[in-house]
C-alpha positions as a LaTeX table, in Angstrom:
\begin{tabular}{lrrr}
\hline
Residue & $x$ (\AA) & $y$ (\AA) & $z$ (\AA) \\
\hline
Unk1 & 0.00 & 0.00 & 0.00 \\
Unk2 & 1.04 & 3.62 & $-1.02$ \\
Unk3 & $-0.22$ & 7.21 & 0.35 \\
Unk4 & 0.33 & 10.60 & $-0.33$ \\
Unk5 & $-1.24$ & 13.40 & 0.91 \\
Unk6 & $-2.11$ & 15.78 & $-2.11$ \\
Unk7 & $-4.32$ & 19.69 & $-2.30$ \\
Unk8 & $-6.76$ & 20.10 & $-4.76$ \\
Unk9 & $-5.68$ & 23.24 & $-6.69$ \\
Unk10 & $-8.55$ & 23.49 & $-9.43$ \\
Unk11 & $-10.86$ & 26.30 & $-8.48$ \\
Unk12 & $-14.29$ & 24.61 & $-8.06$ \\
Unk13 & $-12.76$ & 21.83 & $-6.50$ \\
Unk14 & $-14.25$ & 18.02 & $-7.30$ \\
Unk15 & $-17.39$ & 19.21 & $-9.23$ \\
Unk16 & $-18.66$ & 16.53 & $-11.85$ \\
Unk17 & $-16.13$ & 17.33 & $-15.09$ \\
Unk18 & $-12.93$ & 17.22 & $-13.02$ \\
Unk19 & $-14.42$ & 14.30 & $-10.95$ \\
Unk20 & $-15.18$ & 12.46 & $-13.91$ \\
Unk21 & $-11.56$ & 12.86 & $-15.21$ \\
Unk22 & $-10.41$ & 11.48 & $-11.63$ \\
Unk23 & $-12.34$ & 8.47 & $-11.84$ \\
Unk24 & $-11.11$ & 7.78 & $-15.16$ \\
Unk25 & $-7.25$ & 8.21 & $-14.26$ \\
Unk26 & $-7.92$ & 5.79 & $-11.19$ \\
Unk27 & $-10.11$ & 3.12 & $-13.39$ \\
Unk28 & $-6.95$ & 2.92 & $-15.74$ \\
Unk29 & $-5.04$ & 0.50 & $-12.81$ \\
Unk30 & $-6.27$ & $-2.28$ & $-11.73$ \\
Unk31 & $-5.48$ & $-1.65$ & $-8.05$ \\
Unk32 & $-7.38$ & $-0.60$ & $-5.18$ \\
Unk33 & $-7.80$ & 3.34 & $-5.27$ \\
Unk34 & $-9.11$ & 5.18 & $-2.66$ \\
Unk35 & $-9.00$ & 8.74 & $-1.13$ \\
Unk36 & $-9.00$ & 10.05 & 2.71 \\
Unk37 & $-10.82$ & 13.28 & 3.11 \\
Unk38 & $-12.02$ & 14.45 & 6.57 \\
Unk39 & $-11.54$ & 11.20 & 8.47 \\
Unk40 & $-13.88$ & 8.88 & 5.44 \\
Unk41 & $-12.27$ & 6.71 & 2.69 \\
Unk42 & $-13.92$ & 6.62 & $-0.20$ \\
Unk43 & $-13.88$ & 4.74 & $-3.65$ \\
Unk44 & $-11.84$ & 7.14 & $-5.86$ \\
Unk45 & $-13.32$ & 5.12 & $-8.42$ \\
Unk46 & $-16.65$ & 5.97 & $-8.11$ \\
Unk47 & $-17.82$ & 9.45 & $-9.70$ \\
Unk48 & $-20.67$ & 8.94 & $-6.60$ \\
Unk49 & $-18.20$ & 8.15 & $-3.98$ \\
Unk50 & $-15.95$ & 11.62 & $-4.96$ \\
Unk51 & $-18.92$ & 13.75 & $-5.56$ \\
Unk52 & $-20.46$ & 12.77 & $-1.92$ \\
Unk53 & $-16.86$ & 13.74 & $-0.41$ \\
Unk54 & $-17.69$ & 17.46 & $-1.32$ \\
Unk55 & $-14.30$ & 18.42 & $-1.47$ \\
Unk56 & $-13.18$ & 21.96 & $-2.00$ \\
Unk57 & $-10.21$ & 23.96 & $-3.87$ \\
Unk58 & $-8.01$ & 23.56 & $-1.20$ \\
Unk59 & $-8.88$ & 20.74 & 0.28 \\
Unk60 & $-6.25$ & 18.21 & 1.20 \\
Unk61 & $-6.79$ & 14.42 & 0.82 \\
Unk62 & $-4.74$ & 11.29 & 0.98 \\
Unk63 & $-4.99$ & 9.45 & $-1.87$ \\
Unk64 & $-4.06$ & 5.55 & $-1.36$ \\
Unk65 & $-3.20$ & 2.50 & $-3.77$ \\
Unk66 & $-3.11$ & $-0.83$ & $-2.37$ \\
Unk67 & $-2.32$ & $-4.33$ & $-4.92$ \\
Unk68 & $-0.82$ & $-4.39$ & $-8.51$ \\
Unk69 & 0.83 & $-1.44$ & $-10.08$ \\
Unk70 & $-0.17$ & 0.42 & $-6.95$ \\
Unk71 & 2.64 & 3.26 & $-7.43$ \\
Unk72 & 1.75 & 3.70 & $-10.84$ \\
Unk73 & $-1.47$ & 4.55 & $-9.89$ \\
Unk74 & $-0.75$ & 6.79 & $-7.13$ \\
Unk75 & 2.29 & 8.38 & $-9.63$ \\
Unk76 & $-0.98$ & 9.18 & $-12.19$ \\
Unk77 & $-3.25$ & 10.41 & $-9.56$ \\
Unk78 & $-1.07$ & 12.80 & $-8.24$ \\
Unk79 & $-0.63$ & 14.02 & $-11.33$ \\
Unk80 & $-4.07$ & 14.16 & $-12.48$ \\
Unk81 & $-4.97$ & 16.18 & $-9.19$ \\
Unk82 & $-1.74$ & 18.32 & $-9.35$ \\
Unk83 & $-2.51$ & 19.32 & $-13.26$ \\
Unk84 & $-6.10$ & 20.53 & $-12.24$ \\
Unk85 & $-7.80$ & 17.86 & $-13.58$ \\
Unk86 & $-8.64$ & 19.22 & $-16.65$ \\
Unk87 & $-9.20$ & 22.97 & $-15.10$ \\
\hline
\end{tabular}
């Protein structure tokens, strides 16, 4: 299992478009991806799971990868979140 602890920089934080595009980064890897936001994990696979986390520009979460290719996940999520997602 990997973690890092990233801040959501796009403006309107995880609104539908950008969590859309984080979804589809994490369902690229066939590893476990989930997020930490205000002491809940949730699915960072689901586009339900990351709009029900309301998070914020700002915000900081943990994202974590646990089973096969688990770094290369958390490598692309990081750098999804980091690039705006699409914002």
């Amino acid at each position: 299992m990997v973690k890092q602890k990233v801040t959501i920089s796009n403006p309107t934080g995880l609104h539908l478009r950008p969590a859309g595009m984080f979804c589809n980064v994490a369902n690229k890897y066939d590893c476990k991806v989930m997020f930490e936001h205000d002491n809940a994990t949730a699915n960072a696979k689901s586009v339900l799971s990351v709009l029900g986390a309301c998070i914020k520009s700002g915000d900081e979460i943990v994202l974590v990868c646990e089973g096969e290719g688990e770094e290369e996940a958390l490598k692309a999520m990081v750098e999804a979140v980091e690039s705006g997602l699409g914002e």
